[in-house]
C-alpha positions in Angstrom: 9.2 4.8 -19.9 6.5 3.1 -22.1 3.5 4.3 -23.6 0.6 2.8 -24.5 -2.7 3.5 -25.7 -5.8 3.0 -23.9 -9.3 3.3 -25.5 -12.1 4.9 -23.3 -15.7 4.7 -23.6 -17.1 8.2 -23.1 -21.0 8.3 -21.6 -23.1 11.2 -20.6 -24.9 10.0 -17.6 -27.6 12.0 -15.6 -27.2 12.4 -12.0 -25.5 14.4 -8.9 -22.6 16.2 -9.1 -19.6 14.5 -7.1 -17.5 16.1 -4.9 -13.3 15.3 -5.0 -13.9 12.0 -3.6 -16.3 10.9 -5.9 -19.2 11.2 -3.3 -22.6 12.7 -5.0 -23.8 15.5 -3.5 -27.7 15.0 -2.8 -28.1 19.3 -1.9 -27.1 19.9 -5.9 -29.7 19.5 -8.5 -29.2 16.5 -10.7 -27.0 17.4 -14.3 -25.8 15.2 -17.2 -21.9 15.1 -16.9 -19.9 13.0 -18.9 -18.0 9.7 -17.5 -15.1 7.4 -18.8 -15.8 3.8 -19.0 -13.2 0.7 -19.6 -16.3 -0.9 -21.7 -19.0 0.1 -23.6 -21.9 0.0 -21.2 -25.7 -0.2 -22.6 -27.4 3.0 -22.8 -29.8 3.8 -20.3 -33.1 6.3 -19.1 -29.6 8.1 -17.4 -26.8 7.3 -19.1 -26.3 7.7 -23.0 -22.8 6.9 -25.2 -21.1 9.4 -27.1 -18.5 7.6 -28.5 -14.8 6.0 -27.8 -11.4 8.2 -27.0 -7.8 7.2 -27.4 -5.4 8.3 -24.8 -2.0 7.5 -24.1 -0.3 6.5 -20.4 3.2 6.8 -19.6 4.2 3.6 -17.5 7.3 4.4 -15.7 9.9 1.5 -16.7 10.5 0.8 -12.9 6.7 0.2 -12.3 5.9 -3.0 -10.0 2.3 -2.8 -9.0 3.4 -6.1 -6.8 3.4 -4.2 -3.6 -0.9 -2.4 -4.7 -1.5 -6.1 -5.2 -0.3 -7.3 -2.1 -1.9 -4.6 0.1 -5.6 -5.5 -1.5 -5.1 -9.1 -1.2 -4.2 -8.3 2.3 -7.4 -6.2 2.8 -9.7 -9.0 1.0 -8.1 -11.5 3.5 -8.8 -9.2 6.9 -12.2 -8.7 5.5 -13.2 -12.1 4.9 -11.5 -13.2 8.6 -13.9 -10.5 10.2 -17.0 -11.5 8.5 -15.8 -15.2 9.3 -15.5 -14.3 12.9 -18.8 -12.4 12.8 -20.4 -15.2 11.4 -18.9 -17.7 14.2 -19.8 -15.3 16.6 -23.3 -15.2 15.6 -23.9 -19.1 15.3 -22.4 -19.4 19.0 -24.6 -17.1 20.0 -27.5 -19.4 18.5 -26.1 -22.3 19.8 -25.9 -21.0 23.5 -29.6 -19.8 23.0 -30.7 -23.1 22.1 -28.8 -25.2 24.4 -30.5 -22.9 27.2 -33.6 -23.6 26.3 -34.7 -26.7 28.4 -37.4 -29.3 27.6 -38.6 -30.0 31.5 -41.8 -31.2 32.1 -43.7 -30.5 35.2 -45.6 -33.2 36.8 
């Protein structure tokens, strides 16, 4: 096991409350609640710093994150093959619209 430190920017922001997901819940009135950042962020109307924290992580000595990686690069790719067939989809469906249209003239 390693450890290493990781610095956290801490931020009161004002909003909904989340559920376990992270989903806001629109039936709760809106609160401040405080929220960890990998950056200082510029303070905002909603969202004000409150200062940096220090934490350590534990990385397990066998941890490969090769097989997360592969996974998302294999989502990115089926995503950008749908929208590609969407978008084919949609152009051929243009194209058969157009070439239906016919120019005739009647005499």
């Amino acid at each position: 096991m390693s450890t290493i430190t990781v610095t956290g920017w801490v931020c009161m922001t004002f909003g909904y409350p989340r559920d376990k997901e992270g989903h806001n819940i629109y039936s709760a009135p809106q609160t401040w609640r405080p929220e960890l950042w990998s950056c200082q962020v510029p303070d905002t109307d909603e969202r004000v710093f409150v200062g940096t924290q220090e934490f350590d992580c534990v990385i397990p000595d066998n941890f490969d994150p090769t097989a997360k990686q592969v996974a998302a690069l294999e989502a990115a790719k089926q995503k950008a093959m749908d929208q590609y067939q969407r978008t084919v989809a949609d152009i051929n469906a243009r194209l058969s619209k157009l070439l239906a249209i016919t120019n005739e003239v009647e005499a």
